[in-house]
C-alpha positions in Angstrom: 27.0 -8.6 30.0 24.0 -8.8 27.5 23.4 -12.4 26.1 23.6 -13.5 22.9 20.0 -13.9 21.5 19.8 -17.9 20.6 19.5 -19.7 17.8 16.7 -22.3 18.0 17.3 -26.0 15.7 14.6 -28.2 14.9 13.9 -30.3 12.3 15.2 -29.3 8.9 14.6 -25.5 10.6 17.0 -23.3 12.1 15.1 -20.2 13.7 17.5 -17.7 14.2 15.9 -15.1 16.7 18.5 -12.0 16.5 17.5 -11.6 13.0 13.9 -12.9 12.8 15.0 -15.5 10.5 13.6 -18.9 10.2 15.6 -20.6 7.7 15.5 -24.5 5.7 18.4 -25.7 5.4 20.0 -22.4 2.8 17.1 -20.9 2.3 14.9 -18.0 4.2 11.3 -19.2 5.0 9.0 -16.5 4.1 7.2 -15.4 7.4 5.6 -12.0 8.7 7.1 -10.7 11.5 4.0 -11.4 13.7 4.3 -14.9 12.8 8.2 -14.8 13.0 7.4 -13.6 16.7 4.8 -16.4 17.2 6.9 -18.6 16.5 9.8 -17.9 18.7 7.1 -17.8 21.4 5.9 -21.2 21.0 9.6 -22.5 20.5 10.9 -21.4 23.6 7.8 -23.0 25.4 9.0 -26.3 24.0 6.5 -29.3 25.1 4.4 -27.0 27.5 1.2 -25.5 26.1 0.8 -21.9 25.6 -2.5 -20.8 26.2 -4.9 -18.3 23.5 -4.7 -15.8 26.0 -1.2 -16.0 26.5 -0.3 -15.6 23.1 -2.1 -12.8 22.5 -1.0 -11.1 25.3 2.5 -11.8 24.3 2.0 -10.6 20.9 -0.9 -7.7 21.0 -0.2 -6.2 24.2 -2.7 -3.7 25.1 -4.3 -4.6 21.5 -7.8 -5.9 20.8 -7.2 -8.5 18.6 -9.6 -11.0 16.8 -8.9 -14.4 17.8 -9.7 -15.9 14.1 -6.4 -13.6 13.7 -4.0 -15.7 16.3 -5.8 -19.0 14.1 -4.5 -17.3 10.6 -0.9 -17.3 11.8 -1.0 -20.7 13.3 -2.4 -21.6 9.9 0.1 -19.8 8.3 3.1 -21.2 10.1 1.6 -24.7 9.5 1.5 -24.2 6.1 5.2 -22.6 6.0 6.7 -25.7 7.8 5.1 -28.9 7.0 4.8 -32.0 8.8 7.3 -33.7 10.7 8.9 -36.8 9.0 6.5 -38.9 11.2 3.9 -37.1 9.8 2.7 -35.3 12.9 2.2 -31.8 12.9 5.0 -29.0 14.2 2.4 -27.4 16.1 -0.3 -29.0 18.0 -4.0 -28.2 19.2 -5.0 -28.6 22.2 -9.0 -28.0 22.6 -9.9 -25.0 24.7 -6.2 -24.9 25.9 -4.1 -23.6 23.8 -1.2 -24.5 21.5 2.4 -26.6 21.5 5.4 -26.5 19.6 5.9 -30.8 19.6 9.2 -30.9 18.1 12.7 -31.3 19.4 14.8 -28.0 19.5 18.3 -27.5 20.0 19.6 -24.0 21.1 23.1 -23.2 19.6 25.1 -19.5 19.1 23.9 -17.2 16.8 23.9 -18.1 12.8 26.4 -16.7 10.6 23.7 -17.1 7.6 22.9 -13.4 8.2 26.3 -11.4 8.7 24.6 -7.8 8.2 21.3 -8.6 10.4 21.0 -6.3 13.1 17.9 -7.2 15.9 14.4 -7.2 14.2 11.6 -4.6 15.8 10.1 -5.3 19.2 6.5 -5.5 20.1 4.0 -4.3 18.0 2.5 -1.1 19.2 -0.9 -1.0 20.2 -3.3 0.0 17.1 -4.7 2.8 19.8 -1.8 4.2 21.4 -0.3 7.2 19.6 2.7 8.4 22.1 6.0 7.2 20.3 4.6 6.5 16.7 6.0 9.2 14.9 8.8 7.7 13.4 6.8 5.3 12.0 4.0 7.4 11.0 5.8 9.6 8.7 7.3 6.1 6.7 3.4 4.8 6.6 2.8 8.4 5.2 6.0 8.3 3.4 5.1 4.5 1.3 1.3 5.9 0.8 3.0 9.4 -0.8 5.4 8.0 -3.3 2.5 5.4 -4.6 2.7 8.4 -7.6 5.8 9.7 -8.2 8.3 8.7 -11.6 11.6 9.5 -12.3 13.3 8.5 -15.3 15.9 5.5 -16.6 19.4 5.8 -18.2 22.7 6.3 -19.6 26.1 4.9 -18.9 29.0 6.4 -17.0 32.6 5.9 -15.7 32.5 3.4 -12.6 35.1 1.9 -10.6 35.2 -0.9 -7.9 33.4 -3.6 -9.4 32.5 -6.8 -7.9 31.0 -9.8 -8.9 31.0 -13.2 -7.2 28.9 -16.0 -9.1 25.0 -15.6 -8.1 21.8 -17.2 -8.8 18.9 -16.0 -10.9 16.8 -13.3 -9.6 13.4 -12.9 -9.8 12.5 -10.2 -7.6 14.0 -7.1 -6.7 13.5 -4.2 -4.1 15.5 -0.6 -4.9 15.8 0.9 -1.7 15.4 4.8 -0.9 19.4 6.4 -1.8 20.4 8.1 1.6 23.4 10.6 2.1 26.6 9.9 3.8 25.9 12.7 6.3 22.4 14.4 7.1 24.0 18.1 6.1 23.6 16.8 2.1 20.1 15.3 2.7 18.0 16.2 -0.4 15.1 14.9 -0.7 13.7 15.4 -4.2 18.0 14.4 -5.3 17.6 11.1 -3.4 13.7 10.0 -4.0 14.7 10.6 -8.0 18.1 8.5 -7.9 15.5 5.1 -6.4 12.7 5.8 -8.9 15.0 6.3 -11.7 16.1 3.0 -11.1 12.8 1.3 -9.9 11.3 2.7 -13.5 13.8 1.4 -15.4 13.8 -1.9 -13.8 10.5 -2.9 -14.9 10.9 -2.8 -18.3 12.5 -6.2 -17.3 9.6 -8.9 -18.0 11.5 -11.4 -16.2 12.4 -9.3 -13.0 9.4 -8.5 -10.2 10.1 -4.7 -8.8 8.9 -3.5 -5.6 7.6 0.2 -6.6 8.7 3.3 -4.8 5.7 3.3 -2.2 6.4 -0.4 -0.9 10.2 0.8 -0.1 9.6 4.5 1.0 9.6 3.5 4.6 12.9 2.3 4.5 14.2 6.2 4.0 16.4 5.9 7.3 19.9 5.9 8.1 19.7 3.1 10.3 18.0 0.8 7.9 19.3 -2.6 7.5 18.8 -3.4 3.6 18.7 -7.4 4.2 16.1 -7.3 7.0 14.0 -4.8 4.0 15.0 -7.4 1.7 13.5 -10.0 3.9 10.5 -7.6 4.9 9.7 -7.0 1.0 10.5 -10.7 0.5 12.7 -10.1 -2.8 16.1 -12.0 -4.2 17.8 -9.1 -4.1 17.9 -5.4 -2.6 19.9 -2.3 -4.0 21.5 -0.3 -1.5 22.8 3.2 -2.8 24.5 6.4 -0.7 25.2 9.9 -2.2 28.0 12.3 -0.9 28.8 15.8 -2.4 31.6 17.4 -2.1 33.6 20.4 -3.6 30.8 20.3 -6.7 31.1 16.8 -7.7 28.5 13.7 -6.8 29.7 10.7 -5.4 27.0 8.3 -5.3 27.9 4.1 -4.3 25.7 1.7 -5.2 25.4 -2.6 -4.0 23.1 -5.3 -5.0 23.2 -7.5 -2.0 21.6 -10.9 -2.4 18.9 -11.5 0.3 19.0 -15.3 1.4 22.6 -15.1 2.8 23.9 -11.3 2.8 26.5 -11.6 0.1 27.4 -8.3 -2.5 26.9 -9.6 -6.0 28.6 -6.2 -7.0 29.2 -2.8 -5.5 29.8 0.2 -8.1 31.0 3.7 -7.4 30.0 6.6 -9.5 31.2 10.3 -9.3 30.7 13.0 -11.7 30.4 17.2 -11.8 27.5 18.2 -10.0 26.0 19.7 -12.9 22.7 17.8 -13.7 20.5 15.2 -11.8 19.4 13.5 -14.8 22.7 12.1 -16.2 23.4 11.0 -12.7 20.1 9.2 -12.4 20.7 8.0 -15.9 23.9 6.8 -15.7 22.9 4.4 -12.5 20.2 3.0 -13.9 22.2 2.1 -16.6 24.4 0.5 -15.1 22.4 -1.4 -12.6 19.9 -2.9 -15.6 23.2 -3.7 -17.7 24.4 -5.7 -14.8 21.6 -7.2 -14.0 20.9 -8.7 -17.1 24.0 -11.2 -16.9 21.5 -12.8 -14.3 17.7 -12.7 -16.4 16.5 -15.0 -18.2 15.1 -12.5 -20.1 17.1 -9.2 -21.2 15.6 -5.6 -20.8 14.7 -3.4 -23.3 17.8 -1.0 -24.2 18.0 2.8 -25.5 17.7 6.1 -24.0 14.7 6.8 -22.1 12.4 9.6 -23.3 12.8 12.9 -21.2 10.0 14.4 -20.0 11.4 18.0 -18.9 14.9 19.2 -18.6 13.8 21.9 -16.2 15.0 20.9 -12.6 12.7 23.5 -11.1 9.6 22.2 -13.0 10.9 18.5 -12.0 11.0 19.0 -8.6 7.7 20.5 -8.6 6.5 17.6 -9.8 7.9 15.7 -7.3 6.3 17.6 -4.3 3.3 17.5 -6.3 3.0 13.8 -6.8 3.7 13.2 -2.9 0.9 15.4 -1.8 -1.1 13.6 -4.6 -1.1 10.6 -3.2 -1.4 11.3 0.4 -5.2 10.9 0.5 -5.6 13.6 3.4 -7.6 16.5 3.8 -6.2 19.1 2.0 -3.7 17.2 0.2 -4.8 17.1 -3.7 -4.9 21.2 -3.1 -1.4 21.6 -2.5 -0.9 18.8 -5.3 -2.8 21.3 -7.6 -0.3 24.1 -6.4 3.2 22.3 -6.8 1.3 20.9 -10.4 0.7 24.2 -11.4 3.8 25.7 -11.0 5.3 23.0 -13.0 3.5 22.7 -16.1 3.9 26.9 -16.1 7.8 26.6 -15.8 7.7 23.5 -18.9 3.9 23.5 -20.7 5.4 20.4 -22.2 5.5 18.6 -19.2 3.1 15.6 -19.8 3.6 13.8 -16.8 3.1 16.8 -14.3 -0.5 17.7 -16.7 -1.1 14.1 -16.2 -0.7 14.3 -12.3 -2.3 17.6 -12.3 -5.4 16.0 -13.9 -5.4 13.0 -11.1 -5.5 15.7 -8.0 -8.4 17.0 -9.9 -10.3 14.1 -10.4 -10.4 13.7 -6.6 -10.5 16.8 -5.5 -14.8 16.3 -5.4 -13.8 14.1 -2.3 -12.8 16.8 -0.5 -14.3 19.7 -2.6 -18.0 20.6 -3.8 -16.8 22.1 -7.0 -17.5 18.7 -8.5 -18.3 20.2 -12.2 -15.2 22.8 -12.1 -13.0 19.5 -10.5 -14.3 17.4 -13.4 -13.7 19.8 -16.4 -10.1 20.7 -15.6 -9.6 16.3 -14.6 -10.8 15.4 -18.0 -9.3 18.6 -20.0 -5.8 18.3 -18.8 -5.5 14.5 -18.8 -6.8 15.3 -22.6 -3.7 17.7 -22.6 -1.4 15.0 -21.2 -1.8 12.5 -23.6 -1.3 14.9 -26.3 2.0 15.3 -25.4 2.1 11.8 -24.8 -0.1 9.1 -24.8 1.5 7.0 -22.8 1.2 9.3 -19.4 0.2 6.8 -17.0 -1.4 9.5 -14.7 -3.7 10.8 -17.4 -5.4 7.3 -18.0 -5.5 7.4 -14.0 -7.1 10.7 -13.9 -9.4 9.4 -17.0 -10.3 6.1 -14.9 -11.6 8.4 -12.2 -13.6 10.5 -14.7 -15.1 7.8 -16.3 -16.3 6.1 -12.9 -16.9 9.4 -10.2 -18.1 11.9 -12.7 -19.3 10.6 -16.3 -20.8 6.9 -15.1 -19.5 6.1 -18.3 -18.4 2.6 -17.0 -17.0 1.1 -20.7 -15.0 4.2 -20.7 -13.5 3.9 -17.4 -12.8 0.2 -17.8 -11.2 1.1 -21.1 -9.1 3.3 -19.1 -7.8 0.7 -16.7 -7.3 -2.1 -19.6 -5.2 0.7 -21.3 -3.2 1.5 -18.1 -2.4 -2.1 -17.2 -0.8 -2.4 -21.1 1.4 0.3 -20.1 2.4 -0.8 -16.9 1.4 -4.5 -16.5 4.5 -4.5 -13.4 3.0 -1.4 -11.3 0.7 -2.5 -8.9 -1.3 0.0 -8.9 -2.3 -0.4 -12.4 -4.1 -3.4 -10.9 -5.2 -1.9 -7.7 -7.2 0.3 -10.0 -8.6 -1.8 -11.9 -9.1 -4.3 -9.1 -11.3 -1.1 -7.4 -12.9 -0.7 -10.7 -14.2 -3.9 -11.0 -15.2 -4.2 -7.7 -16.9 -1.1 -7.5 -19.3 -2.9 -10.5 -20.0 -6.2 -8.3 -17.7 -8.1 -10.2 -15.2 -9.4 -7.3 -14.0 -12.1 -8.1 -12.6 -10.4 -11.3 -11.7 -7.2 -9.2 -10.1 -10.0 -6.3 -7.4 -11.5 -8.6 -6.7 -7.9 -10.1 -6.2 -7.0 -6.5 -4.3 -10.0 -5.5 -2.2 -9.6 -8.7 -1.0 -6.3 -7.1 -0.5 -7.5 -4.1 2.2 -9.7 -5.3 4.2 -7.0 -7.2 3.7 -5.0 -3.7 2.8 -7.0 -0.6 2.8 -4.3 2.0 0.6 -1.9 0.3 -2.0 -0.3 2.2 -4.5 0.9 -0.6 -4.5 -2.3 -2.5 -4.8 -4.2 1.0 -7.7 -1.5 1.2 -8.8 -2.7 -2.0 -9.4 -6.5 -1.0 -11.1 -5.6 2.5 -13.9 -4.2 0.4 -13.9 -6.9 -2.0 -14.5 -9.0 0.6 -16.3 -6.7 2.8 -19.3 -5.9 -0.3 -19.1 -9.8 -1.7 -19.9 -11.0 1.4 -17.2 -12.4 3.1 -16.6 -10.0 6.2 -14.2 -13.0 8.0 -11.8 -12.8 5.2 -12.3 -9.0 4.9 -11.3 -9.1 8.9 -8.3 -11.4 8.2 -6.8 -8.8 5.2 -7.7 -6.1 7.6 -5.9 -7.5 10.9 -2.9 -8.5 8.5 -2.5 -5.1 7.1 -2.8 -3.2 10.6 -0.3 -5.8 12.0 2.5 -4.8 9.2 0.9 -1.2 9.2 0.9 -0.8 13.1 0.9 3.0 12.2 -2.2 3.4 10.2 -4.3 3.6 13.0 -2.2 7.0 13.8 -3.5 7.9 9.7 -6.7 7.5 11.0 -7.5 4.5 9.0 -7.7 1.6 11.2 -11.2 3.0 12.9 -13.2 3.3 9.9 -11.8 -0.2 8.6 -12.8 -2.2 11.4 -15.9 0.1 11.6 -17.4 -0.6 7.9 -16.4 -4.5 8.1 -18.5 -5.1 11.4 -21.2 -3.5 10.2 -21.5 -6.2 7.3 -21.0 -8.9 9.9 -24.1 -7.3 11.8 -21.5 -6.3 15.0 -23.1 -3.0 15.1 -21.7 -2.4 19.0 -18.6 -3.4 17.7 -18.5 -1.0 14.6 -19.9 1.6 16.7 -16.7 1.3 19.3 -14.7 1.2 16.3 -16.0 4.7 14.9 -16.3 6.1 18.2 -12.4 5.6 18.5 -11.8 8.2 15.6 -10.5 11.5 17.1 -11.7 13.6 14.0 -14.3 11.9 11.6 -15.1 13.1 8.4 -18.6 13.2 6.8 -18.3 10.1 5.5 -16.8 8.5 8.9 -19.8 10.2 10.5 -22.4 8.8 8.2 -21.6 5.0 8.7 -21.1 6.0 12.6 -24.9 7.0 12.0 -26.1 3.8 10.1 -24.5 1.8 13.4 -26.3 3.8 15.2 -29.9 3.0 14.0 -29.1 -0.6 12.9 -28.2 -1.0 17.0 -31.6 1.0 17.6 -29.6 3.7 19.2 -32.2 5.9 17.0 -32.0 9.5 18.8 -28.3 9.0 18.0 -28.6 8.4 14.5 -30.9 11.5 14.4 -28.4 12.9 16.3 -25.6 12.2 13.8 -28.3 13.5 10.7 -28.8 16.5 12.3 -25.1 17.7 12.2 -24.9 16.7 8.9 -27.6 18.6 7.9 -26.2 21.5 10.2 -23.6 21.9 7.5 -26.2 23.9 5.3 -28.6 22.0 2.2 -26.2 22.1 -0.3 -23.2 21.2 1.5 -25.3 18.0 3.6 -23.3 14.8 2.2 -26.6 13.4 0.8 -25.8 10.1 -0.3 -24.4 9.5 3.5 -27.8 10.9 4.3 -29.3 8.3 2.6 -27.5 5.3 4.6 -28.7 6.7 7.7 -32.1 7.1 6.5 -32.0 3.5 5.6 -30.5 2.4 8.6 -34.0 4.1 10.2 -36.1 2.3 7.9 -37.3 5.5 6.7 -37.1 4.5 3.1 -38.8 7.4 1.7 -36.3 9.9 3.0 -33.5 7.4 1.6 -34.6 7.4 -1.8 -35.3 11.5 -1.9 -31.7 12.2 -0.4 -30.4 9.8 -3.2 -31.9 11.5 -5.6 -30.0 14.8 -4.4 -27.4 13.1 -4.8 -27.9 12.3 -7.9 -29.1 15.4 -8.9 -25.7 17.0 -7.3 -23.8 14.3 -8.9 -22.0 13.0 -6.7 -19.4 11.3 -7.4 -20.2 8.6 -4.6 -23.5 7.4 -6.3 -20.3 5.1 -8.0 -20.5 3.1 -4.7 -24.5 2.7 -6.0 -24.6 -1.1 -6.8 -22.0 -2.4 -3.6 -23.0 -0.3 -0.5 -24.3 -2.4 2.1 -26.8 0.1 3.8 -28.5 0.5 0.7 -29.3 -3.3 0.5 -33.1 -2.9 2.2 -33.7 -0.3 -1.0 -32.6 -2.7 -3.7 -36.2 -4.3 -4.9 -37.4 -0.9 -4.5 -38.7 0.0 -8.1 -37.3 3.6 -7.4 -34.1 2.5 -6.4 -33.8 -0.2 -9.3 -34.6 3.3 -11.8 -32.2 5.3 -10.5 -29.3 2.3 -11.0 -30.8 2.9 -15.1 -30.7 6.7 -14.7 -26.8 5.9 -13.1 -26.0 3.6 -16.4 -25.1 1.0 -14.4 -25.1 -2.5 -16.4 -28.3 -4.7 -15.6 -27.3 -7.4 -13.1 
């Protein structure tokens, strides 16, 4: 007979470890799972100490983990439970043995706090091991792909089956992913739409915080439990929604479940002819923002949303072409240009798709040498986009990254972000790019808060946890820059299988001077790219590895003159000392322009080339603004 998990009680605390709940009195203490998990650890070691090493054994298995990281979560949980009413701490120190939970606990039966919790994940999986990772891969992949895709708000319709018990105010919501009631109805572009219709309309709500489509992606699985997402995404509230066809009609059943204890605030049922997606998605939306604004202070904006094509073929399109756009993989702003394509063909109207179209162009240089044939059809179609309408969203994107990769026309691409935020002050990655903007200029503490400011609209996002790694990383701070990395791979365990955990590490113990370190880190990547291959290179020589760093030039150069990544080239070069060389590859890349030379004024292997008087023209010739 299995056990019942326990429930562990001390204090004003009640650590409930079936659901990886720890709870004060009513209310859910906001934890990450890791520190959940630390914890429970420490808890059932009552009194005895727990050593560094056991701890991290316990919760990295077979992981190389920092210990400044095990010291964040101890601070963390500190900081999350107070002091004890004597005054003394919940967790002690010992010196150079380890640490102990000095509280009394009680063990009692499961809580009933959490009626729909089912057990929370087990232990992490190694950042290295790639066997079983699949599942959670594709949701990693999944939350990075939807970053761009937008649906549309609504309409009302009939509905039935309404509940609504009294309820506290919310202030933060998460909309999760609409699944079908068997996998024989599963459609994909039906079901992504439904969420993002309601997501979109949801933060025209001042009042109301929205988790955006790429925080909840991941949770695009029938065995989901919404209140541990809830908890996960750390909102008031979640919306649960399931669709069911049958005999032409669409049944969709929708719930807003309040997080802290479980309970439905109301469940709605809407069914209707088959015969459009749109009045569907409308009609939801509708009827979720109507209800929810018995419980805002502040009521949301009414009337029906503008429609940006009525052609289902052209929409979906769209859609396929806004997940590859935001992929960030080799290959992937090509087939965004493809599934773009054919939807501005089938509606030339279609501003949003010309917007989206124009962002997969503007990156395509990343992957692509046309760089002057990428930027003419980035900065001519976004033009096209906000023709239709200026308020596209992807065409000031797309402008941002014309402004800053291919014009260095800096006022213009920070006009760009200021005019995207006043569109979409609630989408995080409004922030996140302005937040990379900034940053990219040297102003980080600006580009921090913007970055931060994102983060709290959507705490588990990869690229603006990306975002503040750099900050960090280029300001000078590599141990915070290692903190924001090891948190993000700890809720992320699956971007090391994206390949992203490697070059991470890599680029952050190169600014701490760990050169073996960062070498073991690149070393780890199974398939490098150019630019993997050039820091790889610059570890190399800063070790004085130097026949390796030549080693790593020569296959660059191997890939012909004019497709050698010069400014790469150029680290490397520096990392030699060979300064000359450095500044002559630099200028290719000016001369190519490149649209990295926008990394000019932070990149730390160019920091022994920055008194040089050549070095300090080319930063003129760049238009970068005098220090």
């Amino acid at each position: 007979m299995t056990s019942t998990p326990p429930v562990y009680r001390f204090g004003p605390f009640k650590l409930d470890t079936a659901s990886r709940v720890l709870w004060r009195g009513e209310e859910v203490v906001s934890l990450t799972p890791k520190a959940v998990e630390m914890l429970q650890v420490l808890v059932e070691n009552g009194g005895r100490v727990v050593s560094k090493d056991d701890l991290m054994a316990r919760l990295w298995p077979d992981t190389f983990v920092e210990e400044a990281n095990l010291s964040h979560h101890v601070y963390k949980l500190r900081e999350a439970l107070g002091e004890q009413p004597d005054g003394s701490a919940f967790i002690e120190t010992l010196a150079r043995r380890g640490y102990r939970f000095a509280s009394r606990v009680e063990t009692g039966e499961v809580a009933a706090s959490a009626p729909h919790s089912e057990p929370g994940p087990g232990p992490q999986v190694p950042l290295a091991e790639a066997d079983g990772t699949s599942k959670r891969r594709r949701a990693i992949a999944a939350g990075l792909a939807a970053a761009l895709v937008i649906a549309v708000g609504g309409l009302t319709l009939s509905m039935s089956n309404v509940r609504r018990p009294s309820v506290g105010t919310f202030h933060t919501v998460a909309v999760l992913p609409f699944l079908p009631l068997t996998t024989a109805d599963h459609d994909e572009a039906l079901e992504l739409g439904m969420a993002n219709a309601v997501i979109m309309r949801l933060t025209n709500v001042s009042a109301l915080t929205v988790r955006p489509t790429s925080a909840v992606a991941m949770y695009a699985s029938a065995s989901r439990d919404p209140l541990v997402a809830g908890r996960e995404q750390q909102v008031d509230a979640v919306v649960d929604g399931k669709i069911q066809r049958s005999d032409g009609r669409v049944r969709v059943t929708v719930q807003l479940l309040q997080v802290a204890d479980g309970r439905p605030v109301w469940a709605q049922t809407f069914d209707q002819k088959a015969d459009g997606v749109f009045a569907i998605q409308d009609a939801i939306s509708d009827r979720i923002v109507t209800s929810l604004a018995t419980k805002l202070t502040d009521p949301p904006r009414t009337g029906t949303p503008r429609r940006d094509t009525s052609d289902m073929a052209a929409y979906d399109a769209f859609l396929r072409g806004s997940y590859h756009n935001s992929t960030f993989v080799q290959g992937g702003f090509l087939k965004a240009v493809q599934y773009l394509n054919e939807a501005v063909t089938r509606d030339p109207n279609y501003a949003r798709a010309w917007g989206a179209l124009a962002f997969a162009y503007s990156e395509l240089a990343f992957t692509d040498r046309s760089t002057e044939d990428a930027r003419a059809k980035a900065k001519a179609y976004a033009q096209r986009a906000i023709s239709l309408d200026e308020t596209a969203g992807e065409a000031h994107a797309a402008l941002i990254n014309v402004g800053q990769y291919y014009d260095w026309d800096w006022a213009a691409a920070e006009r760009e972000c200021k005019r995207l935020l006043e569109l979409a002050p609630g989408d995080a990655r409004s922030h996140q790019m302005y937040g990379w903007f900034l940053s990219l200029m040297g102003r980080f503490d600006e580009g921090l808060a913007q970055a931060r400011k994102g983060q709290s609209i959507d705490p588990l996002s990869l690229n603006i946890s990306g975002v503040i790694v750099m900050n960090r990383m280029w300001s000078g701070h590599p141990d915070e820059a290692l903190l924001e990395a090891r948190r993000t791979l700890e809720l992320h365990p699956g971007a090391a299988a994206l390949g992203q955990a490697s070059p991470m590490m890599g680029q952050i113990y190169v600014r701490a001077g760990r050169f073996s370190d960062a070498i073991a880190a690149y070393e780890k990547s199974q398939a490098p790219d150019f630019v993997q291959l050039g820091q790889l290179g610059y570890a190399y020589a800063k070790a004085g590895r130097r026949d390796d760093a030549k080693r790593i030039l020569a296959a660059l150069r191997a890939r012909s003159e004019a497709q050698a990544p010069a400014y790469q080239m150029a680290g490397i070069h520096a990392g030699l000392g060979d300064f000359d060389q450095a500044m002559m590859w630099l200028g290719k890349s000016y001369d190519d322009h490149s649209p990295w030379m926008a990394w000019l004024r932070v990149t730390p292997e160019l920091d022994p080339l920055r008194n040089d008087p050549r070095f300090v023209a080319l930063m003129r010739k760049v238009g970068f603004p005098e220090s």
